[in-house]
LUMPA-206198 format. One record per residue (C-alpha): residue number from 1; residue in one letter; x, z, y. Coordinates in steps of 0.2 Angstrom, whole numbers, padded with zeros to 4 digits. Example, Ala and Ser with C-alpha at 12.3 -4.5 7.8 and 13.67 -1.06 7.14 Angstrom:
% residues 2
r kemar->1&vexmi->a&c1->0062&c3->0039&c2->-0022
r kemar->2&vexmi->s&c1->0068&c3->0036&c2->-0005
//
This chain:
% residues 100
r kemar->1&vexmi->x&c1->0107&c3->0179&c2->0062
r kemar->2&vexmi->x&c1->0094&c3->0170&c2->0072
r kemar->3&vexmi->x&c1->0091&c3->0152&c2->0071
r kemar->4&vexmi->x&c1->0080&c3->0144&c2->0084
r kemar->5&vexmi->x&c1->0075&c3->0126&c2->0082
r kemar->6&vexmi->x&c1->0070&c3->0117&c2->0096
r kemar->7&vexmi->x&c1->0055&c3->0104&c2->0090
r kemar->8&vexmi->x&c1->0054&c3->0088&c2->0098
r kemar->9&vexmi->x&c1->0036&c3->0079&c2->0097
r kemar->10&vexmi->x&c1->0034&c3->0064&c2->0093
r kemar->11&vexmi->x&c1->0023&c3->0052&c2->0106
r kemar->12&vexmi->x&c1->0010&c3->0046&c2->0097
r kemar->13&vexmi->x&c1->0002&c3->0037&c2->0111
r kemar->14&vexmi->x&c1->0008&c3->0021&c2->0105
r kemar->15&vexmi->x&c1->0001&c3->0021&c2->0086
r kemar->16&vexmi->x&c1->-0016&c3->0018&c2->0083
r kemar->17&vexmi->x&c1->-0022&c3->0027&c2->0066
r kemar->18&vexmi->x&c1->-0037&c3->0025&c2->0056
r kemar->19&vexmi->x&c1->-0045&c3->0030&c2->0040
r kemar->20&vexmi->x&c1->-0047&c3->0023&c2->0024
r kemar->21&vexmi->x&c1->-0060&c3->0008&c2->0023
r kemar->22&vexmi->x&c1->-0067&c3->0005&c2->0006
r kemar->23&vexmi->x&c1->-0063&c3->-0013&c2->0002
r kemar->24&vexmi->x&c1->-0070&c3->-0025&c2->-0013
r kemar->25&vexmi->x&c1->-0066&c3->-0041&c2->-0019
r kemar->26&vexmi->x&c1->-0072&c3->-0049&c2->-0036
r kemar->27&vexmi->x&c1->-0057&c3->-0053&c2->-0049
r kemar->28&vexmi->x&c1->-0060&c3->-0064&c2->-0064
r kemar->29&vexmi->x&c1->-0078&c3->-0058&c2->-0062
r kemar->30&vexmi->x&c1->-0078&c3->-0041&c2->-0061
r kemar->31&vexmi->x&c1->-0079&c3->-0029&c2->-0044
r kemar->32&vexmi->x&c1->-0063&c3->-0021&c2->-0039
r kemar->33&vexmi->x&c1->-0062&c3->-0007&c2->-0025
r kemar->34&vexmi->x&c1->-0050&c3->0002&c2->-0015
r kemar->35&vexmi->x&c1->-0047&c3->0010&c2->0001
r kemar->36&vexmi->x&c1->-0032&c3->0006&c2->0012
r kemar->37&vexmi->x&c1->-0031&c3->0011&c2->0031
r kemar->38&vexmi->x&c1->-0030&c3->-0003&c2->0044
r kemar->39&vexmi->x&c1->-0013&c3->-0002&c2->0044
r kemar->40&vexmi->x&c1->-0010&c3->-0007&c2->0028
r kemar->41&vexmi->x&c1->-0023&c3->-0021&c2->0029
r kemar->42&vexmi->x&c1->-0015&c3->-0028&c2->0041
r kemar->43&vexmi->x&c1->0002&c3->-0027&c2->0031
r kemar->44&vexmi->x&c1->-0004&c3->-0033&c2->0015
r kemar->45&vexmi->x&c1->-0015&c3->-0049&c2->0025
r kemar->46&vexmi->x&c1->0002&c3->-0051&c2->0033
r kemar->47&vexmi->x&c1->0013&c3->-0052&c2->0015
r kemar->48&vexmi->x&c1->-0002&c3->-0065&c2->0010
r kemar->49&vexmi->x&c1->0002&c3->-0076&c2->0023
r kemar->50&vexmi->x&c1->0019&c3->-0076&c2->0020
r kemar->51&vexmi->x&c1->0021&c3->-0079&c2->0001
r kemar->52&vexmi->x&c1->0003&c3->-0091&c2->0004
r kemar->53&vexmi->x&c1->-0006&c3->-0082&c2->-0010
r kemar->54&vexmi->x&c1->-0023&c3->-0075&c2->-0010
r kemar->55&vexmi->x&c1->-0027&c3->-0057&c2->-0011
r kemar->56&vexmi->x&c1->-0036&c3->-0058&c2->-0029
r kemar->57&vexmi->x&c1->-0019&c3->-0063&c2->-0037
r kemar->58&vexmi->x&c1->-0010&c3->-0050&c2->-0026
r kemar->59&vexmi->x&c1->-0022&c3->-0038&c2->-0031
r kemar->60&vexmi->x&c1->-0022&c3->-0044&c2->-0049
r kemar->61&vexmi->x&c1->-0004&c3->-0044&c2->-0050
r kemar->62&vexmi->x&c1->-0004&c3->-0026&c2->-0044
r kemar->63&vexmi->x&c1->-0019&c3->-0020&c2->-0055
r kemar->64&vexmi->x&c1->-0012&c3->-0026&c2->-0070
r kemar->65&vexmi->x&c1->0008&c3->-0018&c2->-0068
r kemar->66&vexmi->x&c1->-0001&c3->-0004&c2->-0063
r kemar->67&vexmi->x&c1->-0012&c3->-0003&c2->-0079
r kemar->68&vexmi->x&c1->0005&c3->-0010&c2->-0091
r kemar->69&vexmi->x&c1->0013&c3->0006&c2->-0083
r kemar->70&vexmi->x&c1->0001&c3->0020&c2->-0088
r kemar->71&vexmi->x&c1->0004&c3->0010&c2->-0107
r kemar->72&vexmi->x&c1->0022&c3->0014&c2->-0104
r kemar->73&vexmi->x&c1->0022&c3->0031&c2->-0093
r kemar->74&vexmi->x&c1->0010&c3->0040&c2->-0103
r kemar->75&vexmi->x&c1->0017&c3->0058&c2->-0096
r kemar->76&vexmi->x&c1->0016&c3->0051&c2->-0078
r kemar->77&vexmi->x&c1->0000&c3->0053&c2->-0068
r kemar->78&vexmi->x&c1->-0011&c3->0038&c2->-0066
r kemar->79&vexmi->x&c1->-0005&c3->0026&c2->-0052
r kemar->80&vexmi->x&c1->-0022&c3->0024&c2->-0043
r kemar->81&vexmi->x&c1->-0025&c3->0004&c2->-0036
r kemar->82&vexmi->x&c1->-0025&c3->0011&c2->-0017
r kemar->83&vexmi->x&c1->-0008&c3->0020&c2->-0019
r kemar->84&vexmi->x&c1->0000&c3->0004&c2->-0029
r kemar->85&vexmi->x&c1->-0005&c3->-0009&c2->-0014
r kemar->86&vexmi->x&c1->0001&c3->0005&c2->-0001
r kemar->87&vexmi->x&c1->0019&c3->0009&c2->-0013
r kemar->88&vexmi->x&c1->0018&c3->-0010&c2->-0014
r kemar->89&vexmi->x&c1->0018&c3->-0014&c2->0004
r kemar->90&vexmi->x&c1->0029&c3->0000&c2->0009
r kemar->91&vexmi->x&c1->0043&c3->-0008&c2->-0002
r kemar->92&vexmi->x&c1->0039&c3->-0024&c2->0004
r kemar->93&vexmi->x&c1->0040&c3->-0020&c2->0021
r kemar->94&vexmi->x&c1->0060&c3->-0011&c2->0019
r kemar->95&vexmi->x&c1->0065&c3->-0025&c2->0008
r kemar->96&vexmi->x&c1->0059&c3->-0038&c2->0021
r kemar->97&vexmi->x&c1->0067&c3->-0026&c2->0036
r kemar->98&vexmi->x&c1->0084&c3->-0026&c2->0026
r kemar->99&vexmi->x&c1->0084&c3->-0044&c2->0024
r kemar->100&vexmi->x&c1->0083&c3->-0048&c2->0044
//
């Protein structure tokens, strides 16, 4: 038996995409960089403003789960500090959307 599958397209006219920027901050002395997508900038400037903390402790906070669970995970692949703020942000964002 056949199937055919009608596609629909999504309209993309209304999303604006970029790519990654690298981005650098200093924590406790020491450079730290990653890349996020404007997108998630945005998000994660947003998350700041709403829990009135800086990025260097949000990116702290994430850096050091991040190497606590590479300690604990030893099988799993590294978690790089890009994907953490993005996984991050991502659950942020559905938590926050089921709390409204």
């Amino acid at each position: 038996m056949l199937a055919i599958w009608s596609l629909k397209i999504i309209n993309l006219n209304q999303y604006v995409f970029s790519s990654p920027k690298k981005r650098s901050i200093a924590i406790d002395g020491h450079q730290t960089s990653f890349t996020l997508e404007d997108i998630f900038w945005e998000l994660l400037q947003s998350y700041i403003q709403r829990h009135n903390v800086s990025l260097a402790f949000v990116i702290k906070s994430l850096d050091m789960q991040r190497t606590d669970h590479h300690k604990k995970e030893k099988p799993l692949k590294p978690i790089g500090l890009s994907c953490m703020i993005r996984q991050f942000i991502t659950h942020d964002l559905i938590h926050s959307s089921k709390l409204s």
